[in-house]
N, C-alpha and C positions, 0 to 999 in steps of 0.2 A: 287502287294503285299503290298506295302508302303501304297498305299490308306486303304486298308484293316483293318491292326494294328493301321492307326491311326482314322479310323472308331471305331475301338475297342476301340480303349483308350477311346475316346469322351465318347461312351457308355454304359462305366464301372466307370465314374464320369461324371456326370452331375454337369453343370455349370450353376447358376444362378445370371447375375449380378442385384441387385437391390438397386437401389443410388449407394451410396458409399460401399456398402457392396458386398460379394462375398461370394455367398452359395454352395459350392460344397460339392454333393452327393455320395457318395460309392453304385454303384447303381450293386450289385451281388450278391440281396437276396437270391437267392437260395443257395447261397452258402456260407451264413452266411457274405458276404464282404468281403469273403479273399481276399486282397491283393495282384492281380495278377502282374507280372512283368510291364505290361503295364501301371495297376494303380499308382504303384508307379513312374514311368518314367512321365506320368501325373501330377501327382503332384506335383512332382520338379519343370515340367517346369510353372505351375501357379505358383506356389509358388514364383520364380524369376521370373515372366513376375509380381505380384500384388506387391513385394515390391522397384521395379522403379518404378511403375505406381502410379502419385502424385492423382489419381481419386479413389484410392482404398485405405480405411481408416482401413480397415476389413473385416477379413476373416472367414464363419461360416462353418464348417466342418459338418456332420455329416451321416446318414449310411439311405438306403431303408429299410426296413420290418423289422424284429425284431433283427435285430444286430446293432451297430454302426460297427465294425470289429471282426469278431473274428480270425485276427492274418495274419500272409503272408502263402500266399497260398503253403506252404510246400509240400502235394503231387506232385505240378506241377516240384517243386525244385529236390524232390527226383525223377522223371522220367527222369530230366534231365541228375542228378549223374549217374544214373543207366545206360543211354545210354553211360558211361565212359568218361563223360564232367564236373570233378570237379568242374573247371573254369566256369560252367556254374552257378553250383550254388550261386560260390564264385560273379560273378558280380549281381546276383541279391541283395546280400546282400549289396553290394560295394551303391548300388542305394538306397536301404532303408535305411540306414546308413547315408548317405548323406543327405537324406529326412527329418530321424531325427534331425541333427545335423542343419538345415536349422529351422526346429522349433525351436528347442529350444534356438535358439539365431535371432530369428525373431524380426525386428523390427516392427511389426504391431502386432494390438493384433489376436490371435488365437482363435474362440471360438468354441471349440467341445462339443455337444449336444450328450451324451452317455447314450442314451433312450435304452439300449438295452444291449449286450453280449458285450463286449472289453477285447478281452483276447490276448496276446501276440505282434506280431505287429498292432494289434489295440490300444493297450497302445501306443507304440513309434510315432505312429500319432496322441497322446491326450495329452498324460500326458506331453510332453516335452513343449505344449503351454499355452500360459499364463492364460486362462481359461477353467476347464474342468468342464460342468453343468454337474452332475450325475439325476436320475430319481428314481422312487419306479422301474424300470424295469432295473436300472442298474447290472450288472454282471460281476466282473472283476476276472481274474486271469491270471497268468505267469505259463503254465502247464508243462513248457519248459522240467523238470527232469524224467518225464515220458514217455517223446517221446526219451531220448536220446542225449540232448541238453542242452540249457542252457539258462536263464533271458539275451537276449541279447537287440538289438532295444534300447541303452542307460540305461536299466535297473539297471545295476549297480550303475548308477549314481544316480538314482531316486530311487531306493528301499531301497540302504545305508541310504537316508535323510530323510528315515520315522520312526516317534517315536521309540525310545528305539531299539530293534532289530526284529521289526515288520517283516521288509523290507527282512530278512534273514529267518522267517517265511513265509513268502509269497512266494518268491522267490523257497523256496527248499520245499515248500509241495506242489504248484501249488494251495492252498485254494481258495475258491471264497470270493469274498467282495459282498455286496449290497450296493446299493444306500448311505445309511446312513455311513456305513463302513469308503465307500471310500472317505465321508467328512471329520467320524475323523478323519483319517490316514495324510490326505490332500492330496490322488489322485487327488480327485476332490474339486475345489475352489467353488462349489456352490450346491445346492439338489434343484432344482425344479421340483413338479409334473407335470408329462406327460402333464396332460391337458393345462397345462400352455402355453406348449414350443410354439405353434401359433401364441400367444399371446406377448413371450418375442424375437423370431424373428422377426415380426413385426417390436418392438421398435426398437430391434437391428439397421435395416433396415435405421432408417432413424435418425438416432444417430449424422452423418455427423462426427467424431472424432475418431482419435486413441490415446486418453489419456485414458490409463486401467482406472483412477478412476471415470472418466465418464463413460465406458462399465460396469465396477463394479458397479454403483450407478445403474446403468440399471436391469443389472442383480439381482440384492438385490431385485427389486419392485418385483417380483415372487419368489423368494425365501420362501422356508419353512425351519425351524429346526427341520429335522425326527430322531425320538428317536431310541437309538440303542436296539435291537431286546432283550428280556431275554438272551436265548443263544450264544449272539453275543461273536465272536471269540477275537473282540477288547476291552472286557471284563477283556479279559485273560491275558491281557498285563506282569501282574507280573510274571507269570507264562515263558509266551516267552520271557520273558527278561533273566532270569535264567536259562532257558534252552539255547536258540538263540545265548546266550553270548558266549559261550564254542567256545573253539578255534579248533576243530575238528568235524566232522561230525559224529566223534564214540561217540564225547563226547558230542554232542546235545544228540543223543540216548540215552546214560547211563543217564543224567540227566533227560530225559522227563520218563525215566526209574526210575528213583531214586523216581519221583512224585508219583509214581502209587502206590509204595511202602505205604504212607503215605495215601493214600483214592483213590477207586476205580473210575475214571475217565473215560467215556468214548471217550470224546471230547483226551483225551493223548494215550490213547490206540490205535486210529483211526489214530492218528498224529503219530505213532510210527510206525504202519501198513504199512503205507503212502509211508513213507522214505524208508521203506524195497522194498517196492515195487519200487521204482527209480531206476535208474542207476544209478550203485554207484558213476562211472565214473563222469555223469554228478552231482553229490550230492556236488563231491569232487569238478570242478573245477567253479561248480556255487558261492560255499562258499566262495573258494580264490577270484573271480570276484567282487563279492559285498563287501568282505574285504576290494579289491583294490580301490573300485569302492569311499569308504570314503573318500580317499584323493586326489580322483584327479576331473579334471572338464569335462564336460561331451563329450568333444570333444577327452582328454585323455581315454576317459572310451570308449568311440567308435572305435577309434583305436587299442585297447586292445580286446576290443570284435570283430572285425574283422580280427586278427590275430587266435582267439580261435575259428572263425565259420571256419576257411580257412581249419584250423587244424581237425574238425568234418570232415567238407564235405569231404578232401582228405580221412579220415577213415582211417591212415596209424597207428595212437596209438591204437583206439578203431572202431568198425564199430555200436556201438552202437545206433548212430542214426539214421539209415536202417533199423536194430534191432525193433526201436521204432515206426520209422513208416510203419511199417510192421506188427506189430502186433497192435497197435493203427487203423492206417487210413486205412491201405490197408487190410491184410484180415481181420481184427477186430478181431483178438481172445482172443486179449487184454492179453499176456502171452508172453510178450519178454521172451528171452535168453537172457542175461546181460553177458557183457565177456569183463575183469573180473565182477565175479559176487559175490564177496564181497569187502567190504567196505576194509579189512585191505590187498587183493590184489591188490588196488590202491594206489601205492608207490610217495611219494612225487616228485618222479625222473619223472614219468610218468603223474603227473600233469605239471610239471615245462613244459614240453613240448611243449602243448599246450598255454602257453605265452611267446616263444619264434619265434622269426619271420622263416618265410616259406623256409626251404633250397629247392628250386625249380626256376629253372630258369623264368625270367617273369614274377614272382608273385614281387609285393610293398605291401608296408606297405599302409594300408586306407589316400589317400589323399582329407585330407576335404576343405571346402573353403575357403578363407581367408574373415573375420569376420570387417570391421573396426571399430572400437569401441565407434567413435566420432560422426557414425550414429544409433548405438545400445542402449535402452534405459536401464537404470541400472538394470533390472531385467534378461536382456538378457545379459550383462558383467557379472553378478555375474558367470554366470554357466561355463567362459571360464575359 
């Protein structure tokens, strides 16, 4: 059986050493890359076998067929729960968590190659590293508020530090970005065309260095500056900055509400639609998350968010996210029940809940790794 899953693992990343670089593949096209338990377990363990290893300068991430990831494989999560193994869920997140939190304080640089879909914990495997190339085929979103859930995979910490109150847009409408998008915003630190990427692995390849501003001078030689679309959502910034601002999620509403008022929009109407359609539940403790998620650093922000997935997965406030993946994944009727199933039946008592730690025997608080700072390069300190 051992041989078997770790047969599996191999198979669901693929590993290419070439020089000093290390190319590993998310290889589960069919299923968009989700993020199975194995994969992640996988990747922790290169990820700590390439930053002892003084042969290994660099690490190039990226996905088979047309996703880089689109997110951890949550169905697998929810058959889990449903067999009445919370704990089951709870340690897959325990390991992406960890996963994360290992990027985003990597001392080597990271370079994910996002030719494709990165939505959810596909982000938590990009964005936390120090370079994310987007593409004209890039796709991002955090749909988390629709399924029942919430912007976790360090989200908080990284969607707080996007212009103005973007990060709070994105985060509670589940919006898509493209390629262009996701440079303004600064998901992604670089836009090269598709065609390119061959060409800019390669250099990669044989670069021999983990000084980001040599992989940076690398990456710039392919580099385009793609212009942001007519309709583009990042356009709108003034607008979600005055609506996003509001300290409630009734009071985004009423504001995106108050706009419509003054000239008929259909990009606000759509965005109003949107929200309505979430869980209010998850609307509510997505908003407090990314609130929190401003002042603390991203190790704080993962622990916070694993105290708030322990809290979903047991389902003892809300079952909401069963709810969502039940009518999203599994039968597709696309028509949750929401319970509660409005906004002002979500009581701040009943948010407060879900960020308080787990009364259950055996559960801890998310223990992450310890960090030493004297080998971390200042872009990986800043985040602790």
């Amino acid at each position: 059986m051992a041989s078997s899953v770790s047969s599996q693992q191999d198979h669901q990343v693929l590993v290419e050493a070439n020089s000093s670089a290390r190319i590993l593949s998310l290889n589960r096209p069919k299923q968009l890359n989700a993020l199975s338990f194995q994969m992640i377990s996988r990747l922790l363990e290169l990820f700590l076998a390439y930053e002892e290893d003084p042969n290994v300068k660099l690490v190039i991430l990226k996905g088979k067929g047309r996703a880089f990831c689109a997110g951890g494989d949550v169905a697998a999560v929810v058959r889990d729960i449903r067999g009445d193994d919370w704990r089951a869920g709870a340690k897959f997140f325990l390991k992406e968590f960890t996963l994360n939190y290992l990027m985003a304080t990597y001392s080597k640089p990271q370079v994910s190659i996002l030719n494709g879909i990165v939505m959810g914990g596909g982000a938590g495997a990009s964005v936390h590293g120090r370079f994310r190339v987007a593409t004209e085929n890039s796709v991002f979103a955090m749909p988390e508020t629709a399924l029942g859930l919430f912007p976790d995979v360090g989200a908080s910490y990284f969607l707080s530090r996007l212009p103005g109150f973007f990060g709070e847009y994105v985060g509670l409408t589940g919006s898509r970005l493209d390629g262009a998008e996701m440079l303004a915003c600064g998901l992604a630190t670089h836009f090269v065309p598709s065609a390119k990427l061959a060409m800019l692995e390669a250099a990669l390849c044989i670069v021999d260095s983990s000084d980001p501003v040599i992989i940076s001078s690398i990456v710039d030689q392919y580099c385009e500056q793609p212009s942001l679309k007519e309709q583009s959502v990042y356009k709108r910034l003034d607008v979600i900055d005055r609506c996003f601002s509001q300290k409630t999620v009734e009071e985004i509403i009423s504001a995106l509400e108050r706009e419509l008022v003054h000239k008929m929009d259909v990009w606000i109407s759509t965005t109003i639609q949107t929200l309505k359609k979430a869980s209010p539940t998850s609307l509510k403790i997505s908003l407090r998350s990314i609130r929190e998620g401003r002042l603390q650093g991203v190790g704080q922000s993962l622990v916070r968010e694993y105290r708030m997935v322990c809290h979903v997965m047991r389902g003892e406030v809300s079952k909401d996210f069963f709810e969502g993946c039940r009518a999203i994944l599994l039968d597709k009727d696309k028509n949750p029940k929401w319970e509660p199933s409005k906004l002002e039946l979500v009581t701040d008592s009943r948010v407060d809940r879900y960020f308080s730690k787990m009364n259950t025997e055996e559960w801890e608080d998310l223990k992450l790794p310890t960090r030493s700072k004297h080998k971390l390069p200042l872009y990986a300190i800043a985040k602790l």
